[in-house]
PDB file of the backbone (N, CA, C, O) and the ligand in Angstrom, with CONECT records:
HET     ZN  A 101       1
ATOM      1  N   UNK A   1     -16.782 -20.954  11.383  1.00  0.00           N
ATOM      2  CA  UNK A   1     -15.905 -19.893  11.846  1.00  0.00           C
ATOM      3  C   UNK A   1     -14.576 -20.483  12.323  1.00  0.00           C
ATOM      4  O   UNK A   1     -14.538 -21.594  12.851  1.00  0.00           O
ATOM      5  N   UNK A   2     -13.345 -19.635  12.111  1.00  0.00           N
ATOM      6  CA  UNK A   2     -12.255 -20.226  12.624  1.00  0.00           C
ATOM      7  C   UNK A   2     -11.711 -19.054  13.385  1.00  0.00           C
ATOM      8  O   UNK A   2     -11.987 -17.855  13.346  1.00  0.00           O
ATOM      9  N   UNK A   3     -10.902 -19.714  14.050  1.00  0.00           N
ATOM     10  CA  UNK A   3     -10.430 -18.916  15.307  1.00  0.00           C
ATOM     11  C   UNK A   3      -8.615 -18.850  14.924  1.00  0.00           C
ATOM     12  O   UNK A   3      -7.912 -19.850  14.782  1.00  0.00           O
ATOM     13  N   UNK A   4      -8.120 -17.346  14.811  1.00  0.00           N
ATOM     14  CA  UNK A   4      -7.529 -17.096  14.648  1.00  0.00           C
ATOM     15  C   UNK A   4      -6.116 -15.716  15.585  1.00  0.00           C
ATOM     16  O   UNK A   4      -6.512 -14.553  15.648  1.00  0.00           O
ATOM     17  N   UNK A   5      -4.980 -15.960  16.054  1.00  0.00           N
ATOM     18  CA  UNK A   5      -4.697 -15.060  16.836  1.00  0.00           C
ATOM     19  C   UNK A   5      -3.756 -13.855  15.963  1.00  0.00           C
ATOM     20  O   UNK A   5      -2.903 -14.004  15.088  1.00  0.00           O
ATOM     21  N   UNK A   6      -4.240 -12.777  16.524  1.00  0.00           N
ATOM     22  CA  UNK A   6      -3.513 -11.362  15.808  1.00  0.00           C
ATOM     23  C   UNK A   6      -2.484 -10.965  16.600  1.00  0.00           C
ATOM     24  O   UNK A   6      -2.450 -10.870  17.827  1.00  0.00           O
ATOM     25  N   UNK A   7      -1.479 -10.695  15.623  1.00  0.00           N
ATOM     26  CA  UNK A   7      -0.208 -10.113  17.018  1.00  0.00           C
ATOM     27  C   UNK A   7      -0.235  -8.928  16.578  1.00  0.00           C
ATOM     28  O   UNK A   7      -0.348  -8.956  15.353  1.00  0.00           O
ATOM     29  N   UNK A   8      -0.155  -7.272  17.228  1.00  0.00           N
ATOM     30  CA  UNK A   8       0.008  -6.428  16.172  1.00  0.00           C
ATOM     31  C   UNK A   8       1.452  -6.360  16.020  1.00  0.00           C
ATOM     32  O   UNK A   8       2.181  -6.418  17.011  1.00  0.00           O
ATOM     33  N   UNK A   9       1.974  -6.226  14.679  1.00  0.00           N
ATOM     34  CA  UNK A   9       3.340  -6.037  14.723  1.00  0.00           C
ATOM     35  C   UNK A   9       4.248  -4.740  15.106  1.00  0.00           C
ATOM     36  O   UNK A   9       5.428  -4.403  15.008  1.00  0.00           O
ATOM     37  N   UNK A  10       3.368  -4.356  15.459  1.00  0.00           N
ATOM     38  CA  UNK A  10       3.991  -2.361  16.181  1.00  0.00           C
ATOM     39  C   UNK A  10       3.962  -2.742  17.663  1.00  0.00           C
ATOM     40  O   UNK A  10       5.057  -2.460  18.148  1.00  0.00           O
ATOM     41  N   UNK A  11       3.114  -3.287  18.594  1.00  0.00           N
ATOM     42  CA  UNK A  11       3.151  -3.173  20.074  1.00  0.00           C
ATOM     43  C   UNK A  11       3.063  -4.719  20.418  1.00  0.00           C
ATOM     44  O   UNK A  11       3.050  -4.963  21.625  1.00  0.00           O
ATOM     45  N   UNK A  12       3.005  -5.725  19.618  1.00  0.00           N
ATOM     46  CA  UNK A  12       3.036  -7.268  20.221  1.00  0.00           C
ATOM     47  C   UNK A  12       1.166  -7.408  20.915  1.00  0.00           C
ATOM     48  O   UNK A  12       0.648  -8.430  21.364  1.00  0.00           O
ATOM     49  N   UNK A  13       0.699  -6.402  20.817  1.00  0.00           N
ATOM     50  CA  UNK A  13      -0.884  -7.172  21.402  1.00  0.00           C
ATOM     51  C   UNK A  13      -1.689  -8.190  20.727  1.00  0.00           C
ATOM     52  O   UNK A  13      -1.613  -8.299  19.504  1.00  0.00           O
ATOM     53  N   UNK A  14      -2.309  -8.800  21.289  1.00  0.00           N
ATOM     54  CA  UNK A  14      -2.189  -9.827  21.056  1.00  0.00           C
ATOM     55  C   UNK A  14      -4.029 -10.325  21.114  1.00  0.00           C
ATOM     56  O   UNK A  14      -4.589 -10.235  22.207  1.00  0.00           O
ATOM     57  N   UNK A  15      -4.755 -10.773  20.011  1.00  0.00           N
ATOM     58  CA  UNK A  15      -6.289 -10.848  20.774  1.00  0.00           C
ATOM     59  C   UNK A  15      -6.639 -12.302  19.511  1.00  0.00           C
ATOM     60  O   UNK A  15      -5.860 -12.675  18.634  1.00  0.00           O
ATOM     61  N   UNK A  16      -7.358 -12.599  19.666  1.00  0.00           N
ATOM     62  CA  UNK A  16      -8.164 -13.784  19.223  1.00  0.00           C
ATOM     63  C   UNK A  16      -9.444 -13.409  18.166  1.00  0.00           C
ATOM     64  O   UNK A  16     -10.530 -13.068  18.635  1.00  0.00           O
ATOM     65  N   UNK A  17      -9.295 -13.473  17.184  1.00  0.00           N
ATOM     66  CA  UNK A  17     -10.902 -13.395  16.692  1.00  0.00           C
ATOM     67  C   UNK A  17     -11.228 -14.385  15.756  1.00  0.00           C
ATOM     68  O   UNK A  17     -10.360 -15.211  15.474  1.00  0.00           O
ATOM     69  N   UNK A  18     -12.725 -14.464  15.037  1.00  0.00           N
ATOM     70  CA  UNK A  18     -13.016 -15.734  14.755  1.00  0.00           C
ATOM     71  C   UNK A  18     -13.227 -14.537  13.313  1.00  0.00           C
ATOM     72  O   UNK A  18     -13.500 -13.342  13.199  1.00  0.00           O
ATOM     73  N   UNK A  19     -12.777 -16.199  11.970  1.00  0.00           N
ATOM     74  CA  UNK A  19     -13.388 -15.590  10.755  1.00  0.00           C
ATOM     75  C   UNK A  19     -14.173 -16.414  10.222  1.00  0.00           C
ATOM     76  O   UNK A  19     -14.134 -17.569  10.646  1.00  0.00           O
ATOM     77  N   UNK A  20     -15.170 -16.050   9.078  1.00  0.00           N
ATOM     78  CA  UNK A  20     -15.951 -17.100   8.769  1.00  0.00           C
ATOM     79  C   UNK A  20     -15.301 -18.014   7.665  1.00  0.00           C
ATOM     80  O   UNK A  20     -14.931 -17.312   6.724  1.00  0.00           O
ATOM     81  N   UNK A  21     -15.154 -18.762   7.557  1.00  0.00           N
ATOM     82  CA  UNK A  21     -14.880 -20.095   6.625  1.00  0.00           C
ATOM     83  C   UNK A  21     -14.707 -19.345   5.332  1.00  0.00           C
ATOM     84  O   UNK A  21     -13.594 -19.003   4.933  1.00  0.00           O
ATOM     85  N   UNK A  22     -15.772 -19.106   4.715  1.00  0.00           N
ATOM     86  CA  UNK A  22     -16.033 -18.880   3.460  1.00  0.00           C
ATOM     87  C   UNK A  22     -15.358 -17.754   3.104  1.00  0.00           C
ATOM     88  O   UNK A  22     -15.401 -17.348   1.943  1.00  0.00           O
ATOM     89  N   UNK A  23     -14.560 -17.033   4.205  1.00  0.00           N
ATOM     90  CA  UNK A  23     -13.507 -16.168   3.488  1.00  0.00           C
ATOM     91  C   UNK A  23     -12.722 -16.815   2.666  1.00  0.00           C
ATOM     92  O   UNK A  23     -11.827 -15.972   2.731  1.00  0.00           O
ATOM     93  N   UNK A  24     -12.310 -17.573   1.969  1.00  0.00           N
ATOM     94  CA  UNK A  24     -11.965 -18.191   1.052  1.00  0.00           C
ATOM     95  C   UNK A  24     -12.463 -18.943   0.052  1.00  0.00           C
ATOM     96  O   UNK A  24     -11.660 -19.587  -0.623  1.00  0.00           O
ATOM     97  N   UNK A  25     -13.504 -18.996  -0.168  1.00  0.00           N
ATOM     98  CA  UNK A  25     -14.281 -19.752  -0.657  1.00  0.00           C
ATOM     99  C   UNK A  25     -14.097 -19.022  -2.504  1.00  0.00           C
ATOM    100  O   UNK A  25     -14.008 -19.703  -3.526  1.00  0.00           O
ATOM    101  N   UNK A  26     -14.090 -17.899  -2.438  1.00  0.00           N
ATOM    102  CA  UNK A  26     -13.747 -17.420  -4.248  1.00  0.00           C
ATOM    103  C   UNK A  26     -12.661 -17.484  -4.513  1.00  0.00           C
ATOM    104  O   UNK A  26     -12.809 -17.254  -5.714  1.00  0.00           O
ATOM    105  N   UNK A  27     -11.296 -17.651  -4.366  1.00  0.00           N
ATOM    106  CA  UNK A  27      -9.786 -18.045  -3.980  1.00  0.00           C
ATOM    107  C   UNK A  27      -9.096 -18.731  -3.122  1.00  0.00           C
ATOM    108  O   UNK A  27      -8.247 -18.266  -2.361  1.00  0.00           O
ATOM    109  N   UNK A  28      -9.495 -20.070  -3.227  1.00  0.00           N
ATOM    110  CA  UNK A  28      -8.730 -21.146  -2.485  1.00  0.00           C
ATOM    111  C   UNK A  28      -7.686 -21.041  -2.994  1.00  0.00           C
ATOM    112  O   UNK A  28      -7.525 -21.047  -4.214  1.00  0.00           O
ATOM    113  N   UNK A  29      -6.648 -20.908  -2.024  1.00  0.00           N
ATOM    114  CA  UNK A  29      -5.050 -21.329  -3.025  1.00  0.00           C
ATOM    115  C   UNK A  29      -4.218 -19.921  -2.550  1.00  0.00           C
ATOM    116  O   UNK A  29      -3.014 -19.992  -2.302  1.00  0.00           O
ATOM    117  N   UNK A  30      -4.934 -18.684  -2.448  1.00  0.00           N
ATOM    118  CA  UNK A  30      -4.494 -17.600  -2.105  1.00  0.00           C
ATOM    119  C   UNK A  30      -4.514 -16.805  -1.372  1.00  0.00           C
ATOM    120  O   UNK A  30      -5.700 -16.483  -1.306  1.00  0.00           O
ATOM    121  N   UNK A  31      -3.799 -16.035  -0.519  1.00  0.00           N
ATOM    122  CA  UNK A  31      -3.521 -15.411   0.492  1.00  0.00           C
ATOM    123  C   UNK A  31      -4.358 -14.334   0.715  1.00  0.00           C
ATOM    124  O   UNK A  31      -4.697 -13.941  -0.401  1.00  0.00           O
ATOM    125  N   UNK A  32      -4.914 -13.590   1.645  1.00  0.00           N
ATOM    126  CA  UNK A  32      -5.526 -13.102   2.197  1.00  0.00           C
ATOM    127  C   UNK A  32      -4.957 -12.016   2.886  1.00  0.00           C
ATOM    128  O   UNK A  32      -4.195 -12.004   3.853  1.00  0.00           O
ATOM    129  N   UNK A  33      -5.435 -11.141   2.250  1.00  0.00           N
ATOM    130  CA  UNK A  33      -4.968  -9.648   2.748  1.00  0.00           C
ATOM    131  C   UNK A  33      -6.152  -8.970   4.199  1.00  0.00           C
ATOM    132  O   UNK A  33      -6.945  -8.036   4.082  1.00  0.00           O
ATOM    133  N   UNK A  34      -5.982  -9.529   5.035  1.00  0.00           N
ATOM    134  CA  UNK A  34      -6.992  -8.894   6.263  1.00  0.00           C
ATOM    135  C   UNK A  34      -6.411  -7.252   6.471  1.00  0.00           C
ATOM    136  O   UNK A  34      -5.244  -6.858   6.470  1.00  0.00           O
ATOM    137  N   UNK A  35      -7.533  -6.568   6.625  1.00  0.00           N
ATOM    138  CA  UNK A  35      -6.943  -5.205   7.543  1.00  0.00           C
ATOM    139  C   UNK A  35      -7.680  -5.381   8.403  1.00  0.00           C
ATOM    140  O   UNK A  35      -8.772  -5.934   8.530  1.00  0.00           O
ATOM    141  N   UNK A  36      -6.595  -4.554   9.383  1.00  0.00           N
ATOM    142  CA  UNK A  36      -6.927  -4.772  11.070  1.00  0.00           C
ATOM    143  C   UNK A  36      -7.170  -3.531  11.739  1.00  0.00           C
ATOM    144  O   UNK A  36      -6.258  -2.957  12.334  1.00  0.00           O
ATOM    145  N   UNK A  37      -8.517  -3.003  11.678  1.00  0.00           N
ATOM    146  CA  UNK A  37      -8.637  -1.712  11.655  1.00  0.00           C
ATOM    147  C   UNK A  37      -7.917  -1.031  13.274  1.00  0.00           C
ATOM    148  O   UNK A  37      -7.597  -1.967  14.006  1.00  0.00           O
ATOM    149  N   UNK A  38      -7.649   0.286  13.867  1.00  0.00           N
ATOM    150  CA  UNK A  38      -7.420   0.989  14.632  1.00  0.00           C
ATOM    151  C   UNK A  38      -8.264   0.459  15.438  1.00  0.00           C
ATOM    152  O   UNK A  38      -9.426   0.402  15.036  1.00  0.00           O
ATOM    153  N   UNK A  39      -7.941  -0.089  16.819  1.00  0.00           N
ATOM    154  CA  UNK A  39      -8.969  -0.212  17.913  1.00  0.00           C
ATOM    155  C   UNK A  39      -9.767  -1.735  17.976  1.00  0.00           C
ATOM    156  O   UNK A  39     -10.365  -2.019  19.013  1.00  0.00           O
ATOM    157  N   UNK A  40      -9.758  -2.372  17.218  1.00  0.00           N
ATOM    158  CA  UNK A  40      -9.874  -3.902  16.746  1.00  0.00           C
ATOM    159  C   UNK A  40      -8.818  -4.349  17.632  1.00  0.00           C
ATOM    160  O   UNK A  40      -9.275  -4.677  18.727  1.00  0.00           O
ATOM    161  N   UNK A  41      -7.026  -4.529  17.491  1.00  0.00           N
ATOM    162  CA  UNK A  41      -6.599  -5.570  18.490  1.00  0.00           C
ATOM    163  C   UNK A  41      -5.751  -4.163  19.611  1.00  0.00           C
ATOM    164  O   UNK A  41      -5.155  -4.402  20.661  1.00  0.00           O
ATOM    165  N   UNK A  42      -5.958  -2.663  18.946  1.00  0.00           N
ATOM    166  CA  UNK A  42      -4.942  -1.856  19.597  1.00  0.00           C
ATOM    167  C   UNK A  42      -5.387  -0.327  18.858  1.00  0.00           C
ATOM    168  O   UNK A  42      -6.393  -0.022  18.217  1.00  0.00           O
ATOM    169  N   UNK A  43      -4.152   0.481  19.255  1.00  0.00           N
ATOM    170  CA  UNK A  43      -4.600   1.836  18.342  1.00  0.00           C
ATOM    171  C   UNK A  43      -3.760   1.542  17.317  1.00  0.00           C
ATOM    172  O   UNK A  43      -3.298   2.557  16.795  1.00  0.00           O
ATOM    173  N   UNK A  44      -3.388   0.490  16.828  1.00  0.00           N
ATOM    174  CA  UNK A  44      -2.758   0.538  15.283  1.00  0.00           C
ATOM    175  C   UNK A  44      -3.445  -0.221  14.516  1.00  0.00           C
ATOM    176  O   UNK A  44      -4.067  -1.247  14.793  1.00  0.00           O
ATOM    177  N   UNK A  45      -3.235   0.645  12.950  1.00  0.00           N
ATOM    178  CA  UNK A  45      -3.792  -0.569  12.271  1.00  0.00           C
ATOM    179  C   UNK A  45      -2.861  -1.123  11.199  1.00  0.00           C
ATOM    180  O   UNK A  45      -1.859  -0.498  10.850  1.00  0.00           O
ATOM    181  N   UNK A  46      -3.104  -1.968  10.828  1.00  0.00           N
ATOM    182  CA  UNK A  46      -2.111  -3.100  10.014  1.00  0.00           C
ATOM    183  C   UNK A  46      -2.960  -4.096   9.143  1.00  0.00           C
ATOM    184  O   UNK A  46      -4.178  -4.263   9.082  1.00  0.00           O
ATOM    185  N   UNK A  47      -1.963  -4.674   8.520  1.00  0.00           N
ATOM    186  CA  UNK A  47      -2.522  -5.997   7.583  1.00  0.00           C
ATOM    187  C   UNK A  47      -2.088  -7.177   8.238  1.00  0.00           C
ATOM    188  O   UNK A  47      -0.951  -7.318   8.690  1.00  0.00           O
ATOM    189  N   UNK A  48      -3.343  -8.358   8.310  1.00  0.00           N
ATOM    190  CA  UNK A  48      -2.888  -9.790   8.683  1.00  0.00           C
ATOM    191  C   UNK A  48      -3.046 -10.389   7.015  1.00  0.00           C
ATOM    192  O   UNK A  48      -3.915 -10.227   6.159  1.00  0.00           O
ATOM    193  N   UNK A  49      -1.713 -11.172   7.048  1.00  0.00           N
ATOM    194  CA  UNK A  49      -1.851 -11.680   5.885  1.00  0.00           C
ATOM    195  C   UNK A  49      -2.141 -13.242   6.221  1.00  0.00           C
ATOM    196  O   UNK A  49      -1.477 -13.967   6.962  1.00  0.00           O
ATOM    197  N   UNK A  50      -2.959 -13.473   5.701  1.00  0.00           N
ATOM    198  CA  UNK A  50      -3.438 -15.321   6.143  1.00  0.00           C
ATOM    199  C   UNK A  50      -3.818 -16.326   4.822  1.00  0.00           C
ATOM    200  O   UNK A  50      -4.424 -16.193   3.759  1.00  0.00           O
ATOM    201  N   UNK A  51      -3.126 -17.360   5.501  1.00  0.00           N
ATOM    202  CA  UNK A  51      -3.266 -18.339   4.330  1.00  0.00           C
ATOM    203  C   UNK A  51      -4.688 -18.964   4.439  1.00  0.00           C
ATOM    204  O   UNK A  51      -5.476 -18.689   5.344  1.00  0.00           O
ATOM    205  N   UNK A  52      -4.996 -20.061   3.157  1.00  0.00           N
ATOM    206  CA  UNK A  52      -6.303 -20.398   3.403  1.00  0.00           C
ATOM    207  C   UNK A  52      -5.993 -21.756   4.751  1.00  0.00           C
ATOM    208  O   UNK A  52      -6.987 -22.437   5.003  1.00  0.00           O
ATOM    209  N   UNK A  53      -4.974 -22.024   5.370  1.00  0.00           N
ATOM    210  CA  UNK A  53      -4.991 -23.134   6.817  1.00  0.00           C
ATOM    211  C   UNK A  53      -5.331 -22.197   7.507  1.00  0.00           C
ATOM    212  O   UNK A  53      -5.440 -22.566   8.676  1.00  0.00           O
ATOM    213  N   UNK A  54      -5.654 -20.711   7.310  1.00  0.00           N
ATOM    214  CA  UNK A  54      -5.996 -20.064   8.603  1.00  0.00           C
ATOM    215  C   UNK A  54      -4.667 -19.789   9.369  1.00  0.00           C
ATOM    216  O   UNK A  54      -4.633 -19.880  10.597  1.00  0.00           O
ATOM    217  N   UNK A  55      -3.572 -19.450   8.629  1.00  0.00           N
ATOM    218  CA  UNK A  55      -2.666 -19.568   9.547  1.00  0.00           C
ATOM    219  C   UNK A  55      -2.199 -18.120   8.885  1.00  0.00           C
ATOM    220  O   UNK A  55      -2.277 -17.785   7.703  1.00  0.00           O
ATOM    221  N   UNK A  56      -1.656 -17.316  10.090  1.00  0.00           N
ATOM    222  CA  UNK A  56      -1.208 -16.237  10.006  1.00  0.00           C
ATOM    223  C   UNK A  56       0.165 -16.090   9.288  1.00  0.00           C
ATOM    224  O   UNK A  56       1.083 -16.259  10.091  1.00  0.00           O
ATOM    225  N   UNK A  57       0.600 -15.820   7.983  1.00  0.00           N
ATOM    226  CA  UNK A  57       1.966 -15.516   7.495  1.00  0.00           C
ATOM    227  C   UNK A  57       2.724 -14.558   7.992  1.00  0.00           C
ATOM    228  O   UNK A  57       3.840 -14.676   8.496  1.00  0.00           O
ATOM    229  N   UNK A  58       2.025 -13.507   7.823  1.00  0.00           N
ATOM    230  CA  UNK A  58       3.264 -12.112   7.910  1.00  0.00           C
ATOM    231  C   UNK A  58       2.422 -11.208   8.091  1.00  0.00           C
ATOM    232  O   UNK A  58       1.330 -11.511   7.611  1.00  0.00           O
ATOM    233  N   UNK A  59       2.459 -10.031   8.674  1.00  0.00           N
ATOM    234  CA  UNK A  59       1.479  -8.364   9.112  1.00  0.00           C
ATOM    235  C   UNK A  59       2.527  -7.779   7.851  1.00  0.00           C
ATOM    236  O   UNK A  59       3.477  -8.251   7.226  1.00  0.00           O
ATOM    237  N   UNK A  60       1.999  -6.863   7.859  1.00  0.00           N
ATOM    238  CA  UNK A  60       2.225  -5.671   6.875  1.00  0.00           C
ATOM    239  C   UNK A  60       1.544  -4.086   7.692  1.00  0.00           C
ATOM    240  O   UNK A  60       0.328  -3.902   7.746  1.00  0.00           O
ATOM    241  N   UNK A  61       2.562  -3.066   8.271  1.00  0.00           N
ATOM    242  CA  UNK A  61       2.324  -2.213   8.595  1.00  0.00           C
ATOM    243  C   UNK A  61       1.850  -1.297   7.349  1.00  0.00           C
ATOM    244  O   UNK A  61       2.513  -1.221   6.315  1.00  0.00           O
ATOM    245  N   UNK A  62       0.938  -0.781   7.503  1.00  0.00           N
ATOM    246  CA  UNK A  62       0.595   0.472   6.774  1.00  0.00           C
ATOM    247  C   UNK A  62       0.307   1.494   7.164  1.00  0.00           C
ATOM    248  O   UNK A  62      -0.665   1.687   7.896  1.00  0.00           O
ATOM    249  N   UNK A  63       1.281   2.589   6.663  1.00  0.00           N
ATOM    250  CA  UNK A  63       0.959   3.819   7.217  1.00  0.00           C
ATOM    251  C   UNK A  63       0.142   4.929   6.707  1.00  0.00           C
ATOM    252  O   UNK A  63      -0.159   5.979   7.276  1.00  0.00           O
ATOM    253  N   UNK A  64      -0.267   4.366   5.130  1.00  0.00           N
ATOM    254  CA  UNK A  64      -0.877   5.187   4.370  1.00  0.00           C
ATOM    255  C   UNK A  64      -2.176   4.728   4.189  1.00  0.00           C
ATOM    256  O   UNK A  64      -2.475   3.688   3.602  1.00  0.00           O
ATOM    257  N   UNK A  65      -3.176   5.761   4.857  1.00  0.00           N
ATOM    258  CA  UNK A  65      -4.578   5.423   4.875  1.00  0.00           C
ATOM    259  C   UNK A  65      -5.092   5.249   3.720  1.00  0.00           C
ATOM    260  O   UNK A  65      -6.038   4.463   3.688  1.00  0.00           O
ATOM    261  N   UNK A  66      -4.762   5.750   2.709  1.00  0.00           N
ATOM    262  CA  UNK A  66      -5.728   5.655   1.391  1.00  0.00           C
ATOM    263  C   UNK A  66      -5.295   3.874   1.053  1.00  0.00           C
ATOM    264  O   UNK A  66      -6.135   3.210   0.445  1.00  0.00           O
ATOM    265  N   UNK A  67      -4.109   3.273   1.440  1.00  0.00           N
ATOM    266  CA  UNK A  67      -4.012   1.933   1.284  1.00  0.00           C
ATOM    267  C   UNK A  67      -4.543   0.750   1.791  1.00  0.00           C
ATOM    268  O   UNK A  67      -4.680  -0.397   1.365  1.00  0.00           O
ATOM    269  N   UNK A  68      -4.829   1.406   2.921  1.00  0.00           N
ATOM    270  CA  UNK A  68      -5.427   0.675   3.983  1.00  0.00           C
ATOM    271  C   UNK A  68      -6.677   0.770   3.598  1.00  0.00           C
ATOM    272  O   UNK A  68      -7.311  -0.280   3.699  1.00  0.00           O
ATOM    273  N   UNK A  69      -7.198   1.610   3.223  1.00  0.00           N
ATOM    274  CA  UNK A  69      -9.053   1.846   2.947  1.00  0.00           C
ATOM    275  C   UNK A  69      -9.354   1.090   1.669  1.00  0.00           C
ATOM    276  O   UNK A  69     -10.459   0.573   1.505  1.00  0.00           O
ATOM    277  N   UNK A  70      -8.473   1.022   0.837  1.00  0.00           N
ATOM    278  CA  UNK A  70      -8.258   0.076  -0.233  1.00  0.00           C
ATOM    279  C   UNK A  70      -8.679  -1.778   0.125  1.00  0.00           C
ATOM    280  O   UNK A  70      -9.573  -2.582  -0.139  1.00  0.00           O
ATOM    281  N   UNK A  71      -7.804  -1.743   0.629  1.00  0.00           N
ATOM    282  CA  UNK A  71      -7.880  -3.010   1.307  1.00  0.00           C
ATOM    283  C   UNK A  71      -8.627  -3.198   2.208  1.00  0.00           C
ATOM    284  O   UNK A  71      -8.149  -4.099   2.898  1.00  0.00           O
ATOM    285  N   UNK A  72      -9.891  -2.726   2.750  1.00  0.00           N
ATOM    286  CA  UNK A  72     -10.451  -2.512   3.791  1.00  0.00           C
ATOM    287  C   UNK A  72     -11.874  -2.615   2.714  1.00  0.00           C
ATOM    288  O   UNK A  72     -12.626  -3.588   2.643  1.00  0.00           O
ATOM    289  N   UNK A  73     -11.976  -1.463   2.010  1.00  0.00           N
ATOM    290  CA  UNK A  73     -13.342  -2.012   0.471  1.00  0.00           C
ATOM    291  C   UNK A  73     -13.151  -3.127  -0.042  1.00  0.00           C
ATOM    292  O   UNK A  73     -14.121  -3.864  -0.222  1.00  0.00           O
ATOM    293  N   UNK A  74     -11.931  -3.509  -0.387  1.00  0.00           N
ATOM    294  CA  UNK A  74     -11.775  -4.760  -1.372  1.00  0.00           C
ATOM    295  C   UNK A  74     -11.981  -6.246  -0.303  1.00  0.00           C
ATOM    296  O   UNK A  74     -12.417  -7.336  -0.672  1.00  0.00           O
ATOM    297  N   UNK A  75     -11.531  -5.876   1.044  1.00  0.00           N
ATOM    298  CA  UNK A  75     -12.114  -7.194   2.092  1.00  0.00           C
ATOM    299  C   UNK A  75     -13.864  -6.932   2.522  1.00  0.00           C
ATOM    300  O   UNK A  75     -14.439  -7.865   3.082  1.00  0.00           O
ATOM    301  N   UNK A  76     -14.419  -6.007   2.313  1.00  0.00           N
ATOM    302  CA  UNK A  76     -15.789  -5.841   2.593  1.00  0.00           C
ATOM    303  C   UNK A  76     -16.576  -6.426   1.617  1.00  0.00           C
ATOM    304  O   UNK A  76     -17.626  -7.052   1.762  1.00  0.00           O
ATOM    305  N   UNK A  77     -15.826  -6.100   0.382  1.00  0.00           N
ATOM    306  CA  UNK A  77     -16.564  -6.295  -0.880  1.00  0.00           C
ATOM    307  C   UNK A  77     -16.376  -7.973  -1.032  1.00  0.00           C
ATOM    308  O   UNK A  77     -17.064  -8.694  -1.755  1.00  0.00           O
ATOM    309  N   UNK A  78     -15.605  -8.267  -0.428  1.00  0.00           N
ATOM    310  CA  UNK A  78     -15.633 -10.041  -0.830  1.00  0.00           C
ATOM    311  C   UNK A  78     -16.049 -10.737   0.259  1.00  0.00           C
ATOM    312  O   UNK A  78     -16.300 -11.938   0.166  1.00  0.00           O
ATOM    313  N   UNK A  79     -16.134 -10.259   1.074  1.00  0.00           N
ATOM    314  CA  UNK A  79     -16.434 -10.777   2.051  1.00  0.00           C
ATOM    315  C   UNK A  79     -18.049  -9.770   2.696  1.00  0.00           C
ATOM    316  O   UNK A  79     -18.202  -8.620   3.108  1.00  0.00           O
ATOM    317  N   UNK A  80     -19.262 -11.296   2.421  1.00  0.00           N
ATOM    318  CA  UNK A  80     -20.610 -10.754   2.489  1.00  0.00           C
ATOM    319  C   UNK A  80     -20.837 -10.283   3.614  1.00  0.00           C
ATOM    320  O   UNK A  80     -21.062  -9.079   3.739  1.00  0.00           O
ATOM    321  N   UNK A  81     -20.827 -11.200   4.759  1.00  0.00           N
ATOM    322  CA  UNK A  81     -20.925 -10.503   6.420  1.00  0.00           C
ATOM    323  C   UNK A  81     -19.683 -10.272   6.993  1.00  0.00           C
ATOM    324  O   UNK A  81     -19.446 -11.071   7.900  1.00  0.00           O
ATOM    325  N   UNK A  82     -18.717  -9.378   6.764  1.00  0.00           N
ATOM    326  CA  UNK A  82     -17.109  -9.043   7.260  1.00  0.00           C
ATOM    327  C   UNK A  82     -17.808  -8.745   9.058  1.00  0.00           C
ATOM    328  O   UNK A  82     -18.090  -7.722   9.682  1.00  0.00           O
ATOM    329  N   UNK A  83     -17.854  -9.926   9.313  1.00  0.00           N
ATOM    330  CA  UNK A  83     -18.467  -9.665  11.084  1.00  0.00           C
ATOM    331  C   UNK A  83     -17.783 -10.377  12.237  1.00  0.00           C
ATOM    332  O   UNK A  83     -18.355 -11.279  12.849  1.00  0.00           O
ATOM    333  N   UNK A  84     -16.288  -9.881  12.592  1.00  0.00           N
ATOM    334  CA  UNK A  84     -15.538 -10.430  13.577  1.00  0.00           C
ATOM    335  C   UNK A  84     -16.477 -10.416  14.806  1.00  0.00           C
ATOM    336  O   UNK A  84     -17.279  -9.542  15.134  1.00  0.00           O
ATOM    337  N   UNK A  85     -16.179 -11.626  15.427  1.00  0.00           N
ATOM    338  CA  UNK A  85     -16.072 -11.885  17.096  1.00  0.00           C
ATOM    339  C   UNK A  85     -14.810 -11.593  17.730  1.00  0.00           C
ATOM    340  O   UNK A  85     -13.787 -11.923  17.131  1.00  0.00           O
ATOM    341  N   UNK A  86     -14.713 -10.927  19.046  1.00  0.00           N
ATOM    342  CA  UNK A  86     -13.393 -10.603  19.394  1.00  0.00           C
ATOM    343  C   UNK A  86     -13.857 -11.282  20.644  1.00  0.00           C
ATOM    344  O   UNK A  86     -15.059 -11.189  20.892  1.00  0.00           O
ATOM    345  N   UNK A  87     -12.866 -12.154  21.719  1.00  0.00           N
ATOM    346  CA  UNK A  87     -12.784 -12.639  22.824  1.00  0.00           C
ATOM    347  C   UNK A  87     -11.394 -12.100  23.197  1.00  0.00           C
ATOM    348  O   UNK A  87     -10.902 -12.369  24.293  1.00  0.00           O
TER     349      UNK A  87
HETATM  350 ZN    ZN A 101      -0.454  -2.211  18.229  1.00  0.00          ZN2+
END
């Protein structure tokens, strides 16, 4: 697991969660579209975009739910236990 910090880019909050390794493991090399559901770091939700160092690039606000739910199946679906720790 790696430990990673979320800023949201709408209110600056700010929380810690851990991902598992093997989120990368079928695409080394490529970026990572996280969604950050409502209530996870705040009441917004957004995209963390992360490289495979685990390092946070850029958020991506989304305001359109059907996009977000998109990206929200397509990170479930690749990812076997999608099971954050939040501290
Ligand atoms: Zn926020």
């Amino acid at each position: 697991m790696k430990k990673i910090q979320i800023i949201c880019p709408i209110c600056q909050k700010n929380k810690r969660i851990l991902i598992p390794d093997k989120i990368f493991n079928k695409d080394e090399g490529s970026l990572l579209k996280l969604p950050i559901e409502k209530g996870e770091i705040c009441s917004h939700q957004f995209i963390a975009v992360i490289d495979y160092n685990f390092s946070v690039r850029d958020y991506e606000i989304v305001d359109n739910d059907e996009i977000f739910q998109f990206y929200l199946e397509k990170t479930h679906k690749h990812i076997h236990t999608y099971d954050f720790s939040y501290y």
